[in-house]
SEKOLVEX-540364 format. One record per residue (C-alpha): residue number from 1; chain; residue in one letter; z, x, y. Coordinates in steps of 0.05 Angstrom, whole numbers, plus 5000, padded with zeros to 4 digits. Layout:
% residues N
- pos  unit  code  Z  X  Y
- NUM  A  A  Z  X  Y
...
END
This chain:
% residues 117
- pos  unit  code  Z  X  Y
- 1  A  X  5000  5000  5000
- 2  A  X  5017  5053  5052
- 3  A  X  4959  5089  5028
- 4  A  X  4911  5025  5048
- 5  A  X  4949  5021  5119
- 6  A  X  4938  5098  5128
- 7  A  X  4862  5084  5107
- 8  A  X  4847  5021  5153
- 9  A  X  4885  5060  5211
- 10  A  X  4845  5127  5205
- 11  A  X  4781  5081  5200
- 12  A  X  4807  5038  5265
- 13  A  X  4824  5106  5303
- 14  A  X  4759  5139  5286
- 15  A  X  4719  5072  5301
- 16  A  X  4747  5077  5366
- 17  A  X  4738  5141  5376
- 18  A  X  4664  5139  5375
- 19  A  X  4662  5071  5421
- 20  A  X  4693  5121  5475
- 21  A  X  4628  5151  5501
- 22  A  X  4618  5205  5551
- 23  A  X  4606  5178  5615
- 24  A  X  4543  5217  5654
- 25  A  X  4525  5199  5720
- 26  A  X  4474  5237  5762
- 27  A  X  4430  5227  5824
- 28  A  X  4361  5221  5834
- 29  A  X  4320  5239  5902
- 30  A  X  4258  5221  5911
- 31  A  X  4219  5238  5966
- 32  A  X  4138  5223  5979
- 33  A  X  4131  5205  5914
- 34  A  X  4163  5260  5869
- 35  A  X  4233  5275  5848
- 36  A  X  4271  5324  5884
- 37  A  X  4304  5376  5844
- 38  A  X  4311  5366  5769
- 39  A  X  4258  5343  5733
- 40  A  X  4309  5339  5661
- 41  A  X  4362  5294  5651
- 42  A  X  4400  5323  5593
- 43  A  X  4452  5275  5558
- 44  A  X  4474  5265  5488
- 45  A  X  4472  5206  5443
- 46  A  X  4518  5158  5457
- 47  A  X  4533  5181  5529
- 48  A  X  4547  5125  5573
- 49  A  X  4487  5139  5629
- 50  A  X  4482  5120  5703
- 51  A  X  4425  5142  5746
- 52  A  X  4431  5119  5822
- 53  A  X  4362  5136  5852
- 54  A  X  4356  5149  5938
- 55  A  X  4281  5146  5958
- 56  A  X  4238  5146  6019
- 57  A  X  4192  5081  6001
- 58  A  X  4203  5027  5950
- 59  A  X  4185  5042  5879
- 60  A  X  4189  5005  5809
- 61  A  X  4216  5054  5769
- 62  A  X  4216  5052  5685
- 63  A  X  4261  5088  5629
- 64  A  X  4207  5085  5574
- 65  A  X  4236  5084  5501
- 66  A  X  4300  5038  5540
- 67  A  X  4247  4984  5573
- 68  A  X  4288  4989  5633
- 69  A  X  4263  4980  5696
- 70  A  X  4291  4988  5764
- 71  A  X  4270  4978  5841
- 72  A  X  4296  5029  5889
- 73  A  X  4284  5019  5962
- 74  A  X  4300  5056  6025
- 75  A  X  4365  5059  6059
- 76  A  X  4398  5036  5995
- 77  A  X  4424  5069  5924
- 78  A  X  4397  5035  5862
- 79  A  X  4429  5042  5798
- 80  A  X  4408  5049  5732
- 81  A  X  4455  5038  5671
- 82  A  X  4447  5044  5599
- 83  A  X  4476  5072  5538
- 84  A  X  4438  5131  5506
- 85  A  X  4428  5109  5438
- 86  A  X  4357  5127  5423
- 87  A  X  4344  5203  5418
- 88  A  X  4284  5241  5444
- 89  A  X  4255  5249  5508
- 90  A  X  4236  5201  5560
- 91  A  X  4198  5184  5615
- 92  A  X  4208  5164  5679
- 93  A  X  4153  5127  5713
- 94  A  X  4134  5086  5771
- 95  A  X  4108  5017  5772
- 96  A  X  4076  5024  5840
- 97  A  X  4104  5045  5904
- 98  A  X  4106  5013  5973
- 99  A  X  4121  4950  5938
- 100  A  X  4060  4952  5897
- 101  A  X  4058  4941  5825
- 102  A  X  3983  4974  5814
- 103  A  X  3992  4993  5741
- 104  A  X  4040  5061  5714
- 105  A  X  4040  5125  5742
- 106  A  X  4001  5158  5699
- 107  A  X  4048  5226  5705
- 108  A  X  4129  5222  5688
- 109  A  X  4171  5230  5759
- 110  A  X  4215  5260  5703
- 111  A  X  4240  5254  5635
- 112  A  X  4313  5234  5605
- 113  A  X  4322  5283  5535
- 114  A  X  4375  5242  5486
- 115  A  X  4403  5295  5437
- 116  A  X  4437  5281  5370
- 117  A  X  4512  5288  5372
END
């Protein structure tokens, strides 16, 4: 019996345990139409990942692999949130900018990398 307990609470603990995620949370500039700085967001899977994005004209931005999509407009921070379950690398692309939705970007503004535990 005390065995079972000390089973179910080690399985409990270590359950939990993994439900705790890293948080990451990061900034990205972009400025006539490319990203400022860092090109690679590096996080690890199961990170807990928030991306707040300044920029210098609206843009509809979109996390390929995550189908999440984001507008980011001037004078504001958006924010992008999403756990990193999937790993590999992924891009980062724009919808249009100026508030026009003309079809992707055919380029990555830059790339989210997801690596194993």
């Amino acid at each position: 019996m005390i065995r079972a307990l000390v089973v179910g609470f080690l399985a409990i603990a270590l359950g939990a345990a993994s439900a705790l995620a890293d948080p990451v949370e990061t900034t990205v500039k972009i400025e006539k139409r490319k990203v400022v700085g860092e090109r690679v967001i590096r996080v690890k899977q199961g990170d807990e990942v928030t991306i707040r994005f300044n920029t210098d004209e609206i843009v509809e931005l979109h996390l390929h692999g995550y189908d999440i999509e984001q507008e980011a407009k001037p004078g504001s921070v958006a924010t992008m949130r999403f756990n990193a379950r999937a790993t590999g690398r992924f891009p980062v692309t724009s919808h249009g900018f100026g508030g026009h939705s003309h079809g992707h970007r055919e380029s990555a503004l830059f790339y989210i990398e997801v690596h194993p535990k």
